[in-house]
N, C-alpha and C positions, 0 to 999 in steps of 0.2 A: 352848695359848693360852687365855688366860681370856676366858669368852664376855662378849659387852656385857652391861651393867645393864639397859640397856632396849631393846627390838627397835627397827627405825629409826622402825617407825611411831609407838613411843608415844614418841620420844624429845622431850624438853622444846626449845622452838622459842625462840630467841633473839629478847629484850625487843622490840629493834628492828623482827623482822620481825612482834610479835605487834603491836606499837602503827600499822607502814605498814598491816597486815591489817584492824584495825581501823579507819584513817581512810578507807582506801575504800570498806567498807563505809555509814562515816557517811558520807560525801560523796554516793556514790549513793542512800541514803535520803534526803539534803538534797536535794539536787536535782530528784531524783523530785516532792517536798512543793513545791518551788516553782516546776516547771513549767507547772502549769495556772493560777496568778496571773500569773505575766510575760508569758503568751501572751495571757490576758486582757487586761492592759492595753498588751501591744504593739496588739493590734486597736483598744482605745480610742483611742491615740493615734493610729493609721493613719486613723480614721473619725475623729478630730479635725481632723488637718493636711488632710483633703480639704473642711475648713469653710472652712479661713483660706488656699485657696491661689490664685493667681488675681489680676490687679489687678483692681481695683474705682475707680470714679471718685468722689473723695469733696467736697464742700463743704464748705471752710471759712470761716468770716467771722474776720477777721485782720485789726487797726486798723482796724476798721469798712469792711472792704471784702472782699468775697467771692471766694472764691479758691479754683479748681478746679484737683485735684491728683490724676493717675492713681497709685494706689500698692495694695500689697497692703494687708490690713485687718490685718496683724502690723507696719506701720511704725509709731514712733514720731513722736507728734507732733516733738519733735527733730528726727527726720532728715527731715520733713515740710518744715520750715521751711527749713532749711539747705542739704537737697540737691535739692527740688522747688521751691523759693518764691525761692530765694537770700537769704530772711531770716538773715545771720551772725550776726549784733549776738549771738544767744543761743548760748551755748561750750557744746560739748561737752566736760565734765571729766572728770568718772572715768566714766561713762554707766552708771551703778550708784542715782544718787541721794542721792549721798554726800556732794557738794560743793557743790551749788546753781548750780553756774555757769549751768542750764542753763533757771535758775528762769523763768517767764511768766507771765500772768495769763490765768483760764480764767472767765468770769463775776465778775471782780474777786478770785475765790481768786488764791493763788499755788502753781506745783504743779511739780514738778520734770518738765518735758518728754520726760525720757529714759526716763522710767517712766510716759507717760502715749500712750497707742493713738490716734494720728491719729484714727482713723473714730469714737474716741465721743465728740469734741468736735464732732462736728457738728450745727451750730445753737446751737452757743455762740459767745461773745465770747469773741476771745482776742489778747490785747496783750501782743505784745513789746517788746523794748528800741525799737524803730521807731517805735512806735508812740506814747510817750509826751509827745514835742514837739507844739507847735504850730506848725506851720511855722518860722519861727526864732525860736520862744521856748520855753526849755529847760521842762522839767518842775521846778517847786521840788527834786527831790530832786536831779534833774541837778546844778542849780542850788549844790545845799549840796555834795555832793560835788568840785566842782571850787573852790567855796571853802575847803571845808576839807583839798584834797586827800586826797580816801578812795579813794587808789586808787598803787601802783607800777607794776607791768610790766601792768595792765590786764583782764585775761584773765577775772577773776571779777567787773568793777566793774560790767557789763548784769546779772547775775544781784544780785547783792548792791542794787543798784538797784531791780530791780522786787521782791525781798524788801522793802526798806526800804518804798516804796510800798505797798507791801499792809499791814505791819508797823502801821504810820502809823491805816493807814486800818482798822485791827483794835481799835484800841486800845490796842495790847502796846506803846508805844514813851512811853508819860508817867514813868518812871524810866528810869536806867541801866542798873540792873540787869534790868527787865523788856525794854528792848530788846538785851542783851546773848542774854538768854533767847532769847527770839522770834528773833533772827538766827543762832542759832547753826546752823543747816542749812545757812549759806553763808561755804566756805572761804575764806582768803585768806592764799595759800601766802606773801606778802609779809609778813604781819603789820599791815596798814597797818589795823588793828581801832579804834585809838583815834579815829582821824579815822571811819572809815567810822560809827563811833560817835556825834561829835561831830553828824554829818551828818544821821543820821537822829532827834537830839533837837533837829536845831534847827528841822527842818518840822516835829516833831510839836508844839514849843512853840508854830511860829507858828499851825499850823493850830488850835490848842487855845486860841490867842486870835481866833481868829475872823479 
């Protein structure tokens, strides 16, 4: 018989088993390398979550009237309103900040609620869609919106509302095109843009004549 070419131990190891050889080796050095970061910041976030766990009783001033809400200090002002206050008027849309529906006013800003922490608005003014009548007299922008009907299935017209309102009251609304700008933060899955448009240059022309 003709003896092998090469004894078994030196014999050459096939591609496949040289390249699995070598990723576990790289893998166990990966890992090894970022063991002591992940555990680092698994502890950070462990000694974070035991900051924000817990209800806490918070105050808020809302249409000018002060309103005490048991919630943790990771609620959003959103689910503050909606699910603690039964303020609905303000939608929850995408709850990402995407859409506006969920727009309010926070010291006269406008700030998308879904992304905004119940507990740091405390000791500020903050006006929802509720808040904007006077008793039975609409707000001008109300006002232009159901004149101009800026609004189909509804759902975005509180948000696109107190945008418009702040919009107004910024400045950003004496062209078309600058309140086209300015409003673009608030969707309106209808397309109903030209009236909600129309709506919010017609307060800003009145309030620009005085």
């Amino acid at each position: 018989m003709q003896e092998d070419l090469f004894p078994a131990s030196d014999a050459p190891q096939p591609a496949d088993d040289s390249r699995r050889t070598f990723m576990k080796q790289a893998g166990g050095i990966f890992g090894f390398a970022l063991a002591a970061p992940l555990a680092g910041q698994a502890e950070r976030l462990t000694a974070y979550s035991k900051t924000t766990t817990g209800v806490t009783t918070l105050t808020l001033r809302i249409n000018g009237q002060p309103r005490t809400v048991q919630a943790e200090p990771r609620v959003t002002l959103l689910d503050a309103l909606r699910e603690r206050l039964d303020l609905t008027g303000t939608k929850k849309g995408c709850d990402h900040g995407q859409c506006g529906a969920c727009t309010v006013l926070v010291d006269g800003q406008r700030v998308n609620s879904c992304l905004t922490l119940a507990i740091t608005t405390q000791g500020k003014e903050i006006t929802t869609i509720e808040g904007l009548a006077q008793g039975e007299a609409l707000h001008p922008m109300q006002e232009a919106f159901l004149k101009h009907d800026g609004f189909q299935c509804g759902y975005c017209t509180p948000g696109q509302i107190m945008s418009g309102v702040a919009c107004v009251k910024e400045g950003h609304a004496t062209t078309d095109d600058q309140a086209r700008e300015w409003m673009s933060g608030n969707l309106c899955r209808c397309g109903a843009y030209a009236n909600i448009l129309a709506a919010v240059r017609e307060v800003a022309t009145q309030q620009a004549k005085g």
